[in-house]
C-alpha positions as CSV (number, residue, x, y, z in Angstrom):
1,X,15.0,-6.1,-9.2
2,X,11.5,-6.1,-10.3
3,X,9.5,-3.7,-13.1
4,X,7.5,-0.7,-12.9
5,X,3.8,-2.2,-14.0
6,X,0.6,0.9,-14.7
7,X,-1.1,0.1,-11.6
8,X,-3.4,3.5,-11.5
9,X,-4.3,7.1,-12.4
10,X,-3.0,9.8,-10.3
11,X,-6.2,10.8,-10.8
12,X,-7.7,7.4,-9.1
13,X,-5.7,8.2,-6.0
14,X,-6.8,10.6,-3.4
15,X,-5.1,11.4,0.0
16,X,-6.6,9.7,3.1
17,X,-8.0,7.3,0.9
18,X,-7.2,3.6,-0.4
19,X,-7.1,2.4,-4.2
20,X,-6.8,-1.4,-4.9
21,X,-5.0,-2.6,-8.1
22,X,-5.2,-6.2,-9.0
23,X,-1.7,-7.5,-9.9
24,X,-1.6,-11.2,-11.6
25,X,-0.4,-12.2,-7.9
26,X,-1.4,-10.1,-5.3
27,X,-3.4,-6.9,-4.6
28,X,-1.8,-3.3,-4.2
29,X,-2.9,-0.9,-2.1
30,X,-1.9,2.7,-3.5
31,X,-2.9,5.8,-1.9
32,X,-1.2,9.8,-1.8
33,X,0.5,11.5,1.1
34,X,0.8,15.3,-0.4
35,X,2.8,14.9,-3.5
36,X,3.8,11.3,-3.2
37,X,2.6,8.1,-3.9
38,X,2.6,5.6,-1.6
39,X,2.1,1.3,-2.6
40,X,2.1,-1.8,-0.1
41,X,0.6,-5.2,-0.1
42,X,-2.7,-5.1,1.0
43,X,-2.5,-7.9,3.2
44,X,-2.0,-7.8,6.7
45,X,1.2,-9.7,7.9
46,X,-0.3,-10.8,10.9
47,X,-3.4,-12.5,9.7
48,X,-3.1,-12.2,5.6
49,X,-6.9,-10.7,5.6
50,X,-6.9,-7.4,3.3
51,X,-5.8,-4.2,4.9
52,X,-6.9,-1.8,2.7
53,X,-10.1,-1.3,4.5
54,X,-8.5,-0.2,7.4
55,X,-8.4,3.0,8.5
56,X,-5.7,5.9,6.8
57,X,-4.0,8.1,9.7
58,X,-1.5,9.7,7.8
59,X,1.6,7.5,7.0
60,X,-0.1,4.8,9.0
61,X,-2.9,2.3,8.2
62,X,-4.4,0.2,10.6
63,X,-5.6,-3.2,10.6
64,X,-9.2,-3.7,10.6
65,X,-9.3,-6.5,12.5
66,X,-6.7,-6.8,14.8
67,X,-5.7,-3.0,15.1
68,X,-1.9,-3.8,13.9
69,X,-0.7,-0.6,12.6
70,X,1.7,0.4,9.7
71,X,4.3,2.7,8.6
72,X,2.9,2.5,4.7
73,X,5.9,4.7,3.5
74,X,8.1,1.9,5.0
75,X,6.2,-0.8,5.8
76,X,7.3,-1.0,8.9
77,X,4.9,-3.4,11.8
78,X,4.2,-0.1,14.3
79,X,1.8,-2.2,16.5
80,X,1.0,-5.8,17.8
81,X,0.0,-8.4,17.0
82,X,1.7,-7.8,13.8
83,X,5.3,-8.9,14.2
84,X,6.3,-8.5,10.9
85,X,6.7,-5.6,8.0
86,X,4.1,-5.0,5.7
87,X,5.5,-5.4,2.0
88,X,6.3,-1.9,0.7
89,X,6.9,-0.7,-3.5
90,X,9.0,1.6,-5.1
91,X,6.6,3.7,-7.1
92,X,6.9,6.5,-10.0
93,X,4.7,8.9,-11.7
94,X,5.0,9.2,-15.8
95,X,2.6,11.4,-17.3
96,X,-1.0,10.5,-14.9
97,X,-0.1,6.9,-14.8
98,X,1.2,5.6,-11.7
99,X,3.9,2.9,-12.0
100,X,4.9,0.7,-9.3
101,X,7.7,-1.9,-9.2
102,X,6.9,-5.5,-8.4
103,X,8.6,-9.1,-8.7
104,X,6.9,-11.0,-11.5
């Protein structure tokens, strides 16, 4: 089980759009769908090259190289040549801070 770390404002994050966090290991994309916050690594599974500067239909991002596409709510691989789930965080909302739980 890992622990919530302030990641982002609620205020940072706007629908449709992407918001990096640097972590001490890895980056976090965060982004809202309505009233929800929604965090996954932003690395894409099939080639490891950022994903956060893909393109945000919905629930889905999609690879900016390779057009793989994912489920950001679950993280699961929607489209070749990804074969494998993008990594997906539990998040939580006190005050405007966003938290999101990661492995240290």
């Amino acid at each position: 089980m890992g622990e919530f770390q302030k990641l982002a404002k609620l205020s940072d994050l706007k629908e449709g759009e992407v918001f990096v966090a640097e972590t001490r290991y890895h980056r976090v994309g965060l982004t809202r769908l309505g009233d929800e916050v929604c965090a996954f690594a932003d690395i894409c599974t099939h080639d490891g090259e950022d994903i956060s500067t893909g393109d945000l239909e919905g629930d889905v991002i999609v690879c900016p190289r390779h057009s793989a596409k994912f489920n950001i709510r679950t993280g699961k691989v929607l489209c070749m040549p990804a074969v494998e789930d993008l990594p997906v965080y539990k998040t939580r909302i006190v005050g405007d801070e966003v938290e999101v739980e990661l492995e240290d």
